[in-house]
KENU-470779 format. One record per residue: residue number from 0; residue in three letters; x, y, z of N, C-alpha, C, O in turn. Coordinates in steps of 0.001 Angstrom, whole numbers, plus 500000, padded with zeros to 6 digits. Example, Ala and Ser with C-alpha at 12.3 -4.5 7.8 and 13.67 -1.06 7.14 Angstrom:
2
(node 0, ALA, (513190, 494310, 507800), (512300, 495500, 507800), (513200, 496700, 507800), (514236, 496681, 508465))
(node 1, SER, (512850, 497750, 507080), (513670, 498940, 507140), (512900, 500030, 507870), (513409, 501138, 508039))
REM end
This chain:
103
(node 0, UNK, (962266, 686837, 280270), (962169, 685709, 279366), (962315, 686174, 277917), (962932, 685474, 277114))
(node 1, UNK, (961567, 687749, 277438), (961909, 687640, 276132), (963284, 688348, 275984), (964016, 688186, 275007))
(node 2, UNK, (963563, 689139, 277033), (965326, 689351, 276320), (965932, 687925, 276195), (966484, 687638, 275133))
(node 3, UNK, (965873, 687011, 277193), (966623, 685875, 276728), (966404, 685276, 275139), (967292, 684819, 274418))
(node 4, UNK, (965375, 685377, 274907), (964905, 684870, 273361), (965818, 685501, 272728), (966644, 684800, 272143))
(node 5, UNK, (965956, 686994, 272645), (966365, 687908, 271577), (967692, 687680, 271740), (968468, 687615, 270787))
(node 6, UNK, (968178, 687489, 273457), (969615, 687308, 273296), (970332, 685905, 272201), (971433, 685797, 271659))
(node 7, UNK, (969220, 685076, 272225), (970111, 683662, 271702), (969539, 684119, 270484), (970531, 684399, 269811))
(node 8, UNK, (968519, 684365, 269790), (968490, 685013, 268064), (969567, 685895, 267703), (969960, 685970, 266539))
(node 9, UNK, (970036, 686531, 268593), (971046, 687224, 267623), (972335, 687246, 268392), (972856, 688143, 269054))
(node 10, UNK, (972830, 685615, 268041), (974219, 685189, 268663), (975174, 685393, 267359), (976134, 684633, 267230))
(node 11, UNK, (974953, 686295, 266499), (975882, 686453, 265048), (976305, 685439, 264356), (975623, 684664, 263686))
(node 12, UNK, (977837, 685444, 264573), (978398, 684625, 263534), (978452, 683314, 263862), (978774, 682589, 262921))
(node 13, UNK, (978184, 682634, 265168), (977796, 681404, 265303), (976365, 680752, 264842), (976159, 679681, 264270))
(node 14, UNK, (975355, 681854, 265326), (974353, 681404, 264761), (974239, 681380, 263022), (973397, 680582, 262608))
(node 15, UNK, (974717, 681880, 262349), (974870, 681719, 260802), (975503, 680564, 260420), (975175, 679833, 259486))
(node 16, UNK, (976546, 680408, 261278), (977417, 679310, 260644), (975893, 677753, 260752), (975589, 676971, 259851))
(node 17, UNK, (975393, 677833, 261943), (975018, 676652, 262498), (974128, 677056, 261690), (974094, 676075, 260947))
(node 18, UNK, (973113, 678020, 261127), (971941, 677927, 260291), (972342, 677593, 258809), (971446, 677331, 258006))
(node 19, UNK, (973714, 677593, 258404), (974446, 677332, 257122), (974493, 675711, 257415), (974308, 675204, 256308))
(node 20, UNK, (974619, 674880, 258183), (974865, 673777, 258608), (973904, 673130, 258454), (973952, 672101, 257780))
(node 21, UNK, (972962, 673490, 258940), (971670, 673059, 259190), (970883, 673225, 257642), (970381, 672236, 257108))
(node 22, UNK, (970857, 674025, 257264), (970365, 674100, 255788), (971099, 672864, 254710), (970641, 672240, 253752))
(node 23, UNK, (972126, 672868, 255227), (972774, 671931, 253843), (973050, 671000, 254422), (973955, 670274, 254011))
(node 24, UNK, (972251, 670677, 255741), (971963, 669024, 255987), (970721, 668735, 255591), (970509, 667523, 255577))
(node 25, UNK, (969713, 669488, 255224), (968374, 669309, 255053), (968180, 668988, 253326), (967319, 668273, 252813))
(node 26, UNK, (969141, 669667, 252724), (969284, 669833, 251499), (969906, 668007, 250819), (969496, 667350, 249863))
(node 27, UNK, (971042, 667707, 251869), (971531, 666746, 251454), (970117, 665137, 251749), (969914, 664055, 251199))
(node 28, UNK, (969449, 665971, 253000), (968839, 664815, 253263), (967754, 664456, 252524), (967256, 663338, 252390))
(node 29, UNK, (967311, 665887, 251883), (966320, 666219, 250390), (966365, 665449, 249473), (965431, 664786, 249022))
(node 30, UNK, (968197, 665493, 248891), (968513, 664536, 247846), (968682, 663002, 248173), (968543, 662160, 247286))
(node 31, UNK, (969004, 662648, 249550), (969063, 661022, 249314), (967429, 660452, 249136), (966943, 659587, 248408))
(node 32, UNK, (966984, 661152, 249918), (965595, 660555, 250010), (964309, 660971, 249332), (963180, 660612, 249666))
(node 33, UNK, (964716, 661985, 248078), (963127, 662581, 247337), (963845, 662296, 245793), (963256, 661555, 245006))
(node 34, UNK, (965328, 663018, 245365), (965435, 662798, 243961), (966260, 661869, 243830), (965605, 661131, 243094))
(node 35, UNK, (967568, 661160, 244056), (968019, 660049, 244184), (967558, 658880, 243784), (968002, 658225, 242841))
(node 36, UNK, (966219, 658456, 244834), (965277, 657402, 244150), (964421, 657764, 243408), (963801, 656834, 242893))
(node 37, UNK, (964100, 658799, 243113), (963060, 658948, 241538), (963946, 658663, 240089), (963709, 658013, 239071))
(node 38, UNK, (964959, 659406, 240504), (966301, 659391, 239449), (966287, 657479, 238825), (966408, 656925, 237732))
(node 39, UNK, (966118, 657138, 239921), (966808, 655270, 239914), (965198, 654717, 239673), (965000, 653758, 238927))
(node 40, UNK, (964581, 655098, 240057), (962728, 654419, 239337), (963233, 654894, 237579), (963561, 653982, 236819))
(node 41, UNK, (963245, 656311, 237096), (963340, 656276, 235886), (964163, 655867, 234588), (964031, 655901, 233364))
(node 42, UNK, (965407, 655318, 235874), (966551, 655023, 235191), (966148, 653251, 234771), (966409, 652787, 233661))
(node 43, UNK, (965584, 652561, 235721), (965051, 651389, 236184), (963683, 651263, 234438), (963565, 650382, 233587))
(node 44, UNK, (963134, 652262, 234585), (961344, 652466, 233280), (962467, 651974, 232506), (962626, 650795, 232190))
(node 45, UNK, (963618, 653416, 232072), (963954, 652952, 230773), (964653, 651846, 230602), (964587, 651496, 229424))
(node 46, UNK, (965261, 651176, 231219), (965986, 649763, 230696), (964807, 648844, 230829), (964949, 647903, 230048))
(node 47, UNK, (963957, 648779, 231358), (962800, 648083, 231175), (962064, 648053, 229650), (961714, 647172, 228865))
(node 48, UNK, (962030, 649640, 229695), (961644, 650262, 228081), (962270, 649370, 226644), (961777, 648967, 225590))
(node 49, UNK, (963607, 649339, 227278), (964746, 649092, 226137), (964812, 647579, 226112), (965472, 647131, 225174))
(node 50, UNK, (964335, 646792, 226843), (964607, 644991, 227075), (962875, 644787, 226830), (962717, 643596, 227096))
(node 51, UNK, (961916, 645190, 226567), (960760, 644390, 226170), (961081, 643826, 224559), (961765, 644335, 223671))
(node 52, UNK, (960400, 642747, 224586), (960667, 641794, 223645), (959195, 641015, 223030), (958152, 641028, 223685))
(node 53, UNK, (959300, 640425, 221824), (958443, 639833, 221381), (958024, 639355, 222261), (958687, 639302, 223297))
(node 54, UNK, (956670, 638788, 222175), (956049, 637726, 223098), (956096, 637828, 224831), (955842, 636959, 225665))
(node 55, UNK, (956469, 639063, 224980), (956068, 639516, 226573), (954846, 640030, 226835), (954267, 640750, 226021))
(node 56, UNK, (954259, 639649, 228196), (952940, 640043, 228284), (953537, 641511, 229094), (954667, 641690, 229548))
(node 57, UNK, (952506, 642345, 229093), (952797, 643796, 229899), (951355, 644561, 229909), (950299, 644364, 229307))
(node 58, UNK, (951845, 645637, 230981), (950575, 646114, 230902), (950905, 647882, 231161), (951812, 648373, 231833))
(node 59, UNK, (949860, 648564, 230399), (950082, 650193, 230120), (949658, 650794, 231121), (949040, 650182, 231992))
(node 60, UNK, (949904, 652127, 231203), (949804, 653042, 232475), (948359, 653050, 232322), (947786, 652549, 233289))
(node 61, UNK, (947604, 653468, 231400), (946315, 652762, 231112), (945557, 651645, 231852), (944376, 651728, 232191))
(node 62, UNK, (946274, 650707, 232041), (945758, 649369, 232812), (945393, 648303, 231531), (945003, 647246, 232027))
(node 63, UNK, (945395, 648247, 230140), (945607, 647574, 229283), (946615, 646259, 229446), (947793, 646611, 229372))
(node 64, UNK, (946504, 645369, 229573), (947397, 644021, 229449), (947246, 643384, 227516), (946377, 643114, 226687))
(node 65, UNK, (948387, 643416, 227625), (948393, 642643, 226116), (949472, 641530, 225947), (949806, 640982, 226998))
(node 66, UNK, (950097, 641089, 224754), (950806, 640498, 224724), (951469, 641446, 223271), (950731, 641798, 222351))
(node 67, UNK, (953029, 641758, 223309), (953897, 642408, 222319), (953860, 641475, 221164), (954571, 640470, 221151))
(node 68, UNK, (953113, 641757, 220266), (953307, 640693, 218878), (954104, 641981, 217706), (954078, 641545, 216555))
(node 69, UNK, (954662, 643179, 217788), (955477, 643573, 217375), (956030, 644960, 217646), (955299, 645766, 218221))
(node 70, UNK, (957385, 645343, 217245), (958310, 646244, 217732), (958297, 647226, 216800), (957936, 647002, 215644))
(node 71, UNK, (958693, 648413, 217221), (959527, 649189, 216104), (960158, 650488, 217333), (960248, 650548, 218559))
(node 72, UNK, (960564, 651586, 215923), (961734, 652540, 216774), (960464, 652887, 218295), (960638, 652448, 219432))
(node 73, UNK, (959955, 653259, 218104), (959111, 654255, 219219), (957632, 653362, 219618), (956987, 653543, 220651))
(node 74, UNK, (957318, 652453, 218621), (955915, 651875, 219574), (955946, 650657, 219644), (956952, 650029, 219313))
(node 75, UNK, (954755, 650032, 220126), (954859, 648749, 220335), (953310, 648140, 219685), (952249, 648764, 219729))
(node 76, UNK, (953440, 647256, 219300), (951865, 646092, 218988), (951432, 645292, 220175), (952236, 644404, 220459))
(node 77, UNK, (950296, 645373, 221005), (950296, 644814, 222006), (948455, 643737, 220932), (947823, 644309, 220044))
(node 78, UNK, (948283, 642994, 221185), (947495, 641928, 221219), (946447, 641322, 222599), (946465, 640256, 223214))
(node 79, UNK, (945570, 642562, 222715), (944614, 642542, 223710), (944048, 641856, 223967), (943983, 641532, 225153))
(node 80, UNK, (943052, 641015, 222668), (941374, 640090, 223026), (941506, 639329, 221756), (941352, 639972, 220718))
(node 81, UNK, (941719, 638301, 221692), (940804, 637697, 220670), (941418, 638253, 218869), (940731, 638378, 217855))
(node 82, UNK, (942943, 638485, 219051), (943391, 639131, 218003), (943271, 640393, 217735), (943822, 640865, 216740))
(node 83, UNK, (942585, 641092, 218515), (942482, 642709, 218805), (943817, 643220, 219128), (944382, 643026, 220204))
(node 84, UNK, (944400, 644039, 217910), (945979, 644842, 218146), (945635, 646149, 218133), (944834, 646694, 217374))
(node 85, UNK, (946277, 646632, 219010), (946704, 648061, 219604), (947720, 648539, 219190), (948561, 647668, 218969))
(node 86, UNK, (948059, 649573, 218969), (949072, 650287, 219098), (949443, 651193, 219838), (948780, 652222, 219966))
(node 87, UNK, (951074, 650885, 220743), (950960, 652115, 221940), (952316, 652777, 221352), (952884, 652359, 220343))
(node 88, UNK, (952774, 653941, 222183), (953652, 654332, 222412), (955071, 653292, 223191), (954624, 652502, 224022))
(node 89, UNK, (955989, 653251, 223086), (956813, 652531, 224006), (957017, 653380, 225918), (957153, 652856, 227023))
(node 90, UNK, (956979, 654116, 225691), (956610, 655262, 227082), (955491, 654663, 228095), (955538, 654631, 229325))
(node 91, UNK, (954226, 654085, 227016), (952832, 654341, 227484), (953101, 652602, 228898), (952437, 652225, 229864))
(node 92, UNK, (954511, 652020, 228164), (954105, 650665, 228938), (954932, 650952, 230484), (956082, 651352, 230669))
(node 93, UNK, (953980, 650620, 231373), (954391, 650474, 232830), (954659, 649400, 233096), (955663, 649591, 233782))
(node 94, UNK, (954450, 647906, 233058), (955034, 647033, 233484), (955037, 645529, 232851), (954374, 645469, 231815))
(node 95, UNK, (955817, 643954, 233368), (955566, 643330, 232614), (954800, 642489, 233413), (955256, 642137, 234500))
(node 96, UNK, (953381, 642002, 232932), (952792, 641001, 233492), (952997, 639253, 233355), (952319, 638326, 233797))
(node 97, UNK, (954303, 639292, 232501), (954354, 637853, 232518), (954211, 636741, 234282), (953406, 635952, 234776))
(node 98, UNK, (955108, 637157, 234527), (954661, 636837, 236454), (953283, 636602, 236572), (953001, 635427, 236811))
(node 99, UNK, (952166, 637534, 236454), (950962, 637180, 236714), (949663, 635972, 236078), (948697, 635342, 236508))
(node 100, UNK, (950567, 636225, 234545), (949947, 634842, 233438), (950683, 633852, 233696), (950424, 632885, 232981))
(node 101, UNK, (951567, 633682, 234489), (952482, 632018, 234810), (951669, 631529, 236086), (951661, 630406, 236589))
(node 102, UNK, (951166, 632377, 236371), (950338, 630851, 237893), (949483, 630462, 237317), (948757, 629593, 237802))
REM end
């Protein structure tokens, strides 16, 4: 039984080819399914990033909900409580909660 083992481990140049095969199917199957869609989540943040607008409600990786009462190059004015303004980063916002203040 173990010569048979040793015989099929060292079948040479077939077995390389098929372990070359096998590696760069694992590799390809790596990329559709681990960086591919992370690639397309971050590609997805930033046009999200780039389309917030006055008067959208959203909420920060934080868990902060506000409403955007103003813009500039890199941050945002969010309007928390009762006229309470914040200032975030444009990065810091994860999502928009308008959906959740319309029911």
């Amino acid at each position: 039984m173990f010569q048979f083992i040793l015989l099929q481990a060292s079948s040479g140049q077939n077995g390389l080819i098929g372990n070359l095969i096998l590696l760069g199917g694992i590799a390809i199957i790596f990329y559709f399914f681990m960086i591919r869609p992370q690639q397309k989540k971050q590609k997805d943040q930033r046009t999200f990033i780039g389309a917030i607008k006055k008067g959208d409600m959203v909420v920060t990786m934080g868990g902060m909900h506000g409403k955007v009462i103003a813009l500039e190059e890199d941050n945002v004015t969010l309007e928390v409580d009762r006229g309470a303004r914040i200032k975030f980063d444009k990065t810091s916002i994860s999502l928009e909660a308008s959906k959740q203040y319309a029911k």
